[in-house]
C-alpha beads as a LAMMPS data file, in Angstrom:
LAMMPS data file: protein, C-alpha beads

280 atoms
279 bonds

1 atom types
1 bond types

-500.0 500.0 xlo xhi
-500.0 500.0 ylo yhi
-500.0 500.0 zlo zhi

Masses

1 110.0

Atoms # bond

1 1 1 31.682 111.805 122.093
2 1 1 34.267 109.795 120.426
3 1 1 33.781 111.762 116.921
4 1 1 34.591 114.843 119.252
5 1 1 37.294 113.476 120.599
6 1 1 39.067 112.156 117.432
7 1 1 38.185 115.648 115.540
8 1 1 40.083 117.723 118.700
9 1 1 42.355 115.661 119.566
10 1 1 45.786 117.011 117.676
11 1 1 44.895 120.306 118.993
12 1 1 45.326 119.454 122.216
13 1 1 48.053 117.026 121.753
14 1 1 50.248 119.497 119.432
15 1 1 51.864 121.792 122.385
16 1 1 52.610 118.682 124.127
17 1 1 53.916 116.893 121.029
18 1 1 56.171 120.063 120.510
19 1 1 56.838 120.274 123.781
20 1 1 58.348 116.960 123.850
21 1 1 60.037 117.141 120.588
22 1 1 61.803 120.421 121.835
23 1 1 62.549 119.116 125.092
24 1 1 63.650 115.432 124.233
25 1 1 63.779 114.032 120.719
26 1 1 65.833 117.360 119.417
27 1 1 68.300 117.058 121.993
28 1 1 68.522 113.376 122.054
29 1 1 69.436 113.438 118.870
30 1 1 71.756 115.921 118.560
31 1 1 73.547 113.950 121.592
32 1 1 74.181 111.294 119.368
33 1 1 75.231 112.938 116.737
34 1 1 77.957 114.798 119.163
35 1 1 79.057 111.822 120.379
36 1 1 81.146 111.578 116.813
37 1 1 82.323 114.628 117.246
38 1 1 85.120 116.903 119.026
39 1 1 83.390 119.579 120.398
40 1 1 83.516 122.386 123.616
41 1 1 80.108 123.961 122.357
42 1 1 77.685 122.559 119.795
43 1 1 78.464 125.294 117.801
44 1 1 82.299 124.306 117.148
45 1 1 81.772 120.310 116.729
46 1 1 83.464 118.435 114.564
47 1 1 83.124 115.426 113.474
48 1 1 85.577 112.957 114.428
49 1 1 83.772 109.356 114.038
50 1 1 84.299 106.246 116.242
51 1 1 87.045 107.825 117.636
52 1 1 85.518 108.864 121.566
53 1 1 84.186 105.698 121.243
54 1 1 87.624 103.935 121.429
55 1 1 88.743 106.088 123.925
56 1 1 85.801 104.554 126.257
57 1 1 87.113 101.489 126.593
58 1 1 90.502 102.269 127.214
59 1 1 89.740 104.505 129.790
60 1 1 90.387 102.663 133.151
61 1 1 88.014 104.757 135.481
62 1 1 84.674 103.930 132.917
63 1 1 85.282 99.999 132.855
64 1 1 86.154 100.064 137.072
65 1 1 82.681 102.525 137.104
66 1 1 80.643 100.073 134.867
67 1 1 81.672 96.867 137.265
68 1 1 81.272 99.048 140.359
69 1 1 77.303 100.197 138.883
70 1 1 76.801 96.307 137.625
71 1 1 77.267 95.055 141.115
72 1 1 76.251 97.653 142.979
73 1 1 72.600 97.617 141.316
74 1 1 72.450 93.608 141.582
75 1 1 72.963 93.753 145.096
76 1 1 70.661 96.765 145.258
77 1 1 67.395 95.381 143.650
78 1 1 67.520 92.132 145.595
79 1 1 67.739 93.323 148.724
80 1 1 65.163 96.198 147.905
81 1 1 62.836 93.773 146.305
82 1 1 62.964 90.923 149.239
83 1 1 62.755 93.688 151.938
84 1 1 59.876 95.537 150.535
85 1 1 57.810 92.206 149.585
86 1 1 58.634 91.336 153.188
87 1 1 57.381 94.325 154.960
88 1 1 54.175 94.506 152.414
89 1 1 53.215 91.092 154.048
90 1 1 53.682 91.554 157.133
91 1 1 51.783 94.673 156.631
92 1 1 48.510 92.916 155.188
93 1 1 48.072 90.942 157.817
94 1 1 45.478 93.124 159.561
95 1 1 48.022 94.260 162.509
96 1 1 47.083 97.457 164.431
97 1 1 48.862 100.897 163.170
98 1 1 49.344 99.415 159.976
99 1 1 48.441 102.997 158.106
100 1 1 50.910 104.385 159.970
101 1 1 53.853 101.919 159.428
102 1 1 53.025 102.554 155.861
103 1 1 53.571 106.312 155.910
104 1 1 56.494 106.336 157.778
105 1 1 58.121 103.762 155.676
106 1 1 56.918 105.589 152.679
107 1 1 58.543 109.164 154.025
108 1 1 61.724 108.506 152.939
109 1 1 60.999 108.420 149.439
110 1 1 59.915 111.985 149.812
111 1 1 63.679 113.663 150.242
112 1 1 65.897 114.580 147.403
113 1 1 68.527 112.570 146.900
114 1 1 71.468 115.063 147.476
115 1 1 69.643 115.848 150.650
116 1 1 69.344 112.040 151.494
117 1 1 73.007 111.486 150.643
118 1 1 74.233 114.210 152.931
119 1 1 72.365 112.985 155.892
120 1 1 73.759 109.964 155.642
121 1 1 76.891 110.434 155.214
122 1 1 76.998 112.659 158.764
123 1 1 75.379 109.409 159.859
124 1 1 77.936 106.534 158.807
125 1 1 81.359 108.928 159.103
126 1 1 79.740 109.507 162.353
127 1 1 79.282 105.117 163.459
128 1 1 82.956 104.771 161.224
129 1 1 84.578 107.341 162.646
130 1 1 84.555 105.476 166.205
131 1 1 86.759 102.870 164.345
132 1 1 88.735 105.048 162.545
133 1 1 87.139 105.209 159.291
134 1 1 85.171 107.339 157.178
135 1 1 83.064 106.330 154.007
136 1 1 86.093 107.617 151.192
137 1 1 88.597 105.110 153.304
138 1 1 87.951 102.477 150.624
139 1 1 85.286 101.731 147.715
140 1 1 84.105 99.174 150.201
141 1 1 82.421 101.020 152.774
142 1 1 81.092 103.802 150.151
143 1 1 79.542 100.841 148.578
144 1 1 77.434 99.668 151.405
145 1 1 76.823 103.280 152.587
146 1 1 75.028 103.618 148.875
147 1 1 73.054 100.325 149.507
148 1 1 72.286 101.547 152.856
149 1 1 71.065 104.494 151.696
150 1 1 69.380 103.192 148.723
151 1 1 67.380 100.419 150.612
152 1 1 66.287 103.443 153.644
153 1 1 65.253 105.743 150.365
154 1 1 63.453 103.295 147.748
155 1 1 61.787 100.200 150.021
156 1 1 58.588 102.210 151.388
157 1 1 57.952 103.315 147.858
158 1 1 58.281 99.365 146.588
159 1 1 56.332 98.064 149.430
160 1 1 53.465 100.370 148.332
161 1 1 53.292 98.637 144.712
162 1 1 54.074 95.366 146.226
163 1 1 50.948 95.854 148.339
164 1 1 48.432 96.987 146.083
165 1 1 49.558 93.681 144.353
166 1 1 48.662 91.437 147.216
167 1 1 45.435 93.240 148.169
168 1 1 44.634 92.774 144.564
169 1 1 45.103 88.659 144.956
170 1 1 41.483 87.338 144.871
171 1 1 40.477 85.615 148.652
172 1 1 38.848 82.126 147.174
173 1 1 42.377 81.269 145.753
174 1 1 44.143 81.317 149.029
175 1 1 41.358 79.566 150.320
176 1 1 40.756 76.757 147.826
177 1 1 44.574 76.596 148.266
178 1 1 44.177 76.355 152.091
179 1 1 41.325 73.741 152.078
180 1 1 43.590 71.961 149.697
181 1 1 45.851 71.433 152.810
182 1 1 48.489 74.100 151.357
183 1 1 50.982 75.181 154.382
184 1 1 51.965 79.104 154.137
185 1 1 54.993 78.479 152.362
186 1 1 52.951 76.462 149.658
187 1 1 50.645 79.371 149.739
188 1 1 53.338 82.106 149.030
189 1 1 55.150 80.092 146.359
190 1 1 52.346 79.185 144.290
191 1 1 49.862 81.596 144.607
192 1 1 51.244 84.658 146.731
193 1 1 54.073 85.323 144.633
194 1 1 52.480 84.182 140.714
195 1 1 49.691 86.735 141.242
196 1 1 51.870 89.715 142.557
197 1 1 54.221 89.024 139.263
198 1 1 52.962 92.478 137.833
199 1 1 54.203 94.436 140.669
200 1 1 56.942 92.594 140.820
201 1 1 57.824 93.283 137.062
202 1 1 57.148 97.163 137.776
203 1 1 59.276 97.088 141.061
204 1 1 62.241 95.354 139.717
205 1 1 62.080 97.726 136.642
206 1 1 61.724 100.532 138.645
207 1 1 65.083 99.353 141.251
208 1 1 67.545 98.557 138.356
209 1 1 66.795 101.187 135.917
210 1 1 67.515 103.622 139.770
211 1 1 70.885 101.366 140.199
212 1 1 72.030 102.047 136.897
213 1 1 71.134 105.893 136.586
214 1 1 71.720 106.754 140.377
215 1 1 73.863 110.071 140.502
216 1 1 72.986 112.560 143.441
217 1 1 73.174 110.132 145.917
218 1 1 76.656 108.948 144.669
219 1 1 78.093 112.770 144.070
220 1 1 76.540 113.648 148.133
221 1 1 78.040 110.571 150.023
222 1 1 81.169 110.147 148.490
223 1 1 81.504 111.769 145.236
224 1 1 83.756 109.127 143.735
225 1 1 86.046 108.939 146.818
226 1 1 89.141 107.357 147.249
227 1 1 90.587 108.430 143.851
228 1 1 86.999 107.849 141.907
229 1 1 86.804 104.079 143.345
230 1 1 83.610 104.389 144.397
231 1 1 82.268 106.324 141.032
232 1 1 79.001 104.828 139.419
233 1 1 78.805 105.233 135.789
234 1 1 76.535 108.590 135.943
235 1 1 79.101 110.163 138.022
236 1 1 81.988 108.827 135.903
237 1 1 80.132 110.435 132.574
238 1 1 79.675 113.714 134.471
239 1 1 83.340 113.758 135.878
240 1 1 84.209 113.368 131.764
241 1 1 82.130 115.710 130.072
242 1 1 82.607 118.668 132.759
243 1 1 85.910 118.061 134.414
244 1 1 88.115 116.965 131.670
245 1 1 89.178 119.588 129.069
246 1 1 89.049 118.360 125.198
247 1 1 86.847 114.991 126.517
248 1 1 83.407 116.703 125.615
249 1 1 82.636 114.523 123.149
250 1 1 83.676 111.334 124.942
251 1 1 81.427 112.215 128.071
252 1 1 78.633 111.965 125.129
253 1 1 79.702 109.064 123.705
254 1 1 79.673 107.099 127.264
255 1 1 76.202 108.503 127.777
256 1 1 75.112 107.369 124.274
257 1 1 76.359 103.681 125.719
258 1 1 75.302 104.223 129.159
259 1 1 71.465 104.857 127.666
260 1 1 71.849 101.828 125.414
261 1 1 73.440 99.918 128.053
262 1 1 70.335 100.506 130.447
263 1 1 67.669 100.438 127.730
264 1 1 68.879 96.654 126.871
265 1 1 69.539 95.404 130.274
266 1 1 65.876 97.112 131.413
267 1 1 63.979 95.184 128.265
268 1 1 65.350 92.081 129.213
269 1 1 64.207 92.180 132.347
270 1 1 60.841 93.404 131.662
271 1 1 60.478 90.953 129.132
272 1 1 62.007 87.751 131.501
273 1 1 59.380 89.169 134.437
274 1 1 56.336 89.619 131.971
275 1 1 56.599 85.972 130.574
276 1 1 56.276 84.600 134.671
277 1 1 52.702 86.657 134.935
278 1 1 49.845 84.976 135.222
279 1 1 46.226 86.041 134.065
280 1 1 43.415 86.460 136.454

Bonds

1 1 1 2
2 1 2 3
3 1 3 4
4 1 4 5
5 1 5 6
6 1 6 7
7 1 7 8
8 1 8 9
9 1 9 10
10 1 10 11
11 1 11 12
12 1 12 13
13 1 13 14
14 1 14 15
15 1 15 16
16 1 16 17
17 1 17 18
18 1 18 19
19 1 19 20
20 1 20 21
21 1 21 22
22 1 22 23
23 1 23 24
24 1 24 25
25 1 25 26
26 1 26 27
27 1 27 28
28 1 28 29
29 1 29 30
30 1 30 31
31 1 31 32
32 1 32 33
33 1 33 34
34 1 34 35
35 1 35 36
36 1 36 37
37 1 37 38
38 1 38 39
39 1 39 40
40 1 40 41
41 1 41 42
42 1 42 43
43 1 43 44
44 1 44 45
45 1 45 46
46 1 46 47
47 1 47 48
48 1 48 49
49 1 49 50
50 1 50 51
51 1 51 52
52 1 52 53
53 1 53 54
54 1 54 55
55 1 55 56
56 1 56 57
57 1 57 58
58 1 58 59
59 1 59 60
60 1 60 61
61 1 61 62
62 1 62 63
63 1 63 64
64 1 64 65
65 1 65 66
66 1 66 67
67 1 67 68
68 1 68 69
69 1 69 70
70 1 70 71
71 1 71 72
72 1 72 73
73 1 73 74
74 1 74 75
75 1 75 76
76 1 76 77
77 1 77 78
78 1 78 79
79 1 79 80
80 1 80 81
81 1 81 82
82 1 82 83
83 1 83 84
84 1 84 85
85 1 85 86
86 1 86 87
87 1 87 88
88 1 88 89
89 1 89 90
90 1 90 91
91 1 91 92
92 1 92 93
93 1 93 94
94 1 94 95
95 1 95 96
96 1 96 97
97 1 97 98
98 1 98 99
99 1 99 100
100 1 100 101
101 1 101 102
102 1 102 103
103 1 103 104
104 1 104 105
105 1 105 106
106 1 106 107
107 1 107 108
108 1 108 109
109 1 109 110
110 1 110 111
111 1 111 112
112 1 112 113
113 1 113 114
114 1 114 115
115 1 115 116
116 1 116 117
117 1 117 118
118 1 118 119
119 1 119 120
120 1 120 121
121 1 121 122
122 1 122 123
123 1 123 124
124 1 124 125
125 1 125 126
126 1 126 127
127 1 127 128
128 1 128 129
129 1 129 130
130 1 130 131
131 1 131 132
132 1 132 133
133 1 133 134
134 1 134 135
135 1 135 136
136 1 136 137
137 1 137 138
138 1 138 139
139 1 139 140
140 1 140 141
141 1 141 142
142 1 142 143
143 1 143 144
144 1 144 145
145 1 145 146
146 1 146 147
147 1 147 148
148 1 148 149
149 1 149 150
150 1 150 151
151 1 151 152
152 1 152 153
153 1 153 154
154 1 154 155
155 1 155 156
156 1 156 157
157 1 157 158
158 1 158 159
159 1 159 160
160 1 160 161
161 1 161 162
162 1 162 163
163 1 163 164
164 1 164 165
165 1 165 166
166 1 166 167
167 1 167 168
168 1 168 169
169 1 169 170
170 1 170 171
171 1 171 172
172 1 172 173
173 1 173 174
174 1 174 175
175 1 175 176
176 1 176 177
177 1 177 178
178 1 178 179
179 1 179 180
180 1 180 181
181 1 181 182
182 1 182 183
183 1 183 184
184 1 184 185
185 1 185 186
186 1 186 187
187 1 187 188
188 1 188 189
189 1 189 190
190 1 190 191
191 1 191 192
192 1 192 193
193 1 193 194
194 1 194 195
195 1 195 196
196 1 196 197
197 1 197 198
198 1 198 199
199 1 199 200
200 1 200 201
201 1 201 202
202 1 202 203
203 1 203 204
204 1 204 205
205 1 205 206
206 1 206 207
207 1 207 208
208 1 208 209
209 1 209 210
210 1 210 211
211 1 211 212
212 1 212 213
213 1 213 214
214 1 214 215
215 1 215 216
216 1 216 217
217 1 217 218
218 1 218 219
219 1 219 220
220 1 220 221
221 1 221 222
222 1 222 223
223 1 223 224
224 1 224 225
225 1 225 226
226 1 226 227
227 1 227 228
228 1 228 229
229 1 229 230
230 1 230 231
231 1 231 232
232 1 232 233
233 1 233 234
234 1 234 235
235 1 235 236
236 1 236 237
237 1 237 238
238 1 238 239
239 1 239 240
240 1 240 241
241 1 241 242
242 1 242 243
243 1 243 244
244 1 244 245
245 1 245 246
246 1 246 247
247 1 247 248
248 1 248 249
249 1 249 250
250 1 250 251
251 1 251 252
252 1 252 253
253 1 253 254
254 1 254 255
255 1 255 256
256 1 256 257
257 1 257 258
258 1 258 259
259 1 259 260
260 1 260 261
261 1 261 262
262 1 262 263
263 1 263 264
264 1 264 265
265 1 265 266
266 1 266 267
267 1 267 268
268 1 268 269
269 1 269 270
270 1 270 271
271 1 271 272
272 1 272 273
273 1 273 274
274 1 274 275
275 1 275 276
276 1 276 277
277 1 277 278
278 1 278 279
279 1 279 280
């Protein structure tokens, strides 16, 4: 079986391999190589060197967008992470409906984001608008209307990982810890929340890596509103590439940083998480 295996194996990998190589590596490429260059087509690019690079950081509305993403995603993945590890507990405790409190918190995960940031932005101009506000009256309250909306949209799927983590927690450890005369908070701190590490690690990937890249959401609530204050970095690249003439090739050169940005800032954390894991 394995000889089989190993003798068919690039012949059913090839279209994918191509596939992929088409589809990513060629154009991934080729985006880093126009982000040296001047360009309105690929066809007419020229090369230009650090050039769109230097323009990056003087441009005012990419450093407020990377502050504005930095904070917004900190803010994001701890409240995501503490409310879904929350509800996951409460939810293994054996309660009655707890299927169904799982799908419904789950549901949410399930809309689109563009459709998800429409419907709530009826819903919060709607609660502001009895004060006088709407979500584009400052960065402020476009800011919490994305964490709103974030938390409602990403939780049920975290509290799904989170509980396959504490259903995977053998029983005789909680109840050595128990007979050891552990109280609950003993319990969660050094054994609950060792052994869920993995999920943890996946979960808080998952929520920053989301905080960094989010874009629908941001372009459907607000869409940079008041005068691109509340623009997240995605946004910001998109406003560059498409809505400013001759600044093709610094929209790619922000994206080149904005992947290199993420890339770092998601291996540090992976790797800071991974070290905390136990072994079972």
């Amino acid at each position: 079986m394995q000889k089989s295996i190993k003798k068919y194996f690039p012949i059913f990998a090839l279209p994918t391999f191509i596939a992929f190589t088409i589809g990513f590596i060629v154009p991934f490429l080729m985006g880093i190589y126009l982000s040296f260059c001047k360009f309105t087509t690929v066809t007419d690019a020229k090369f230009v060197g650090f050039s769109n690079y230097t323009k990056i950081f003087t441009d005012a509305t990419f450093l407020h967008a990377l502050w504005y993403t930095a904070l917004f995603t900190i803010v994001s993945v701890v409240l995501i992470n503490v409310l879904a590890f929350v509800i996951a507990m409460l939810l293994t405790k054996g309660i009655r409906g707890t299927n169904i409190f799982r799908t419904v918190f789950f549901m949410p995960n399930l809309i689109g984001g563009i459709v998800l940031g429409y419907i709530w932005q009826l819903i919060l101009n709607g609660i502001l608008a009895k004060f006088g506000r709407t979500l584009v009256y400052s960065s402020t309250y476009g800011f919490w209307g994305l964490v709103i909306l974030m938390c409602w949209q990403q939780v049920g799927y975290m509290m799904i990982i989170y509980i396959a983590g504490i259903q995977n927690i053998p029983g005789e450890l909680i109840e050595a810890a128990k007979i050891d005369g552990a109280t609950s908070k003993q319990v969660l701190r050094h054994v609950t929340i060792p052994m869920v590490m993995p999920s943890i690690t996946v979960c808080t990937f998952l929520t920053l890596t989301n905080g960094f890249k989010l874009f629908d959401q941001n372009l459907a609530l607000t869409n940079g509103a008041p005068s691109d204050m509340s623009q997240m970095l995605a946004l910001n690249i998109y406003d560059t590439f498409y809505g400013r003439t001759g600044w093709e090739g610094v929209g790619q050169a922000k994206a080149v940083v904005f992947f290199i940005l993420v890339a770092v800032i998601a291996m540090i954390q992976n790797y800071l998480t991974r070290r905390k894991e136990v072994q079972q």
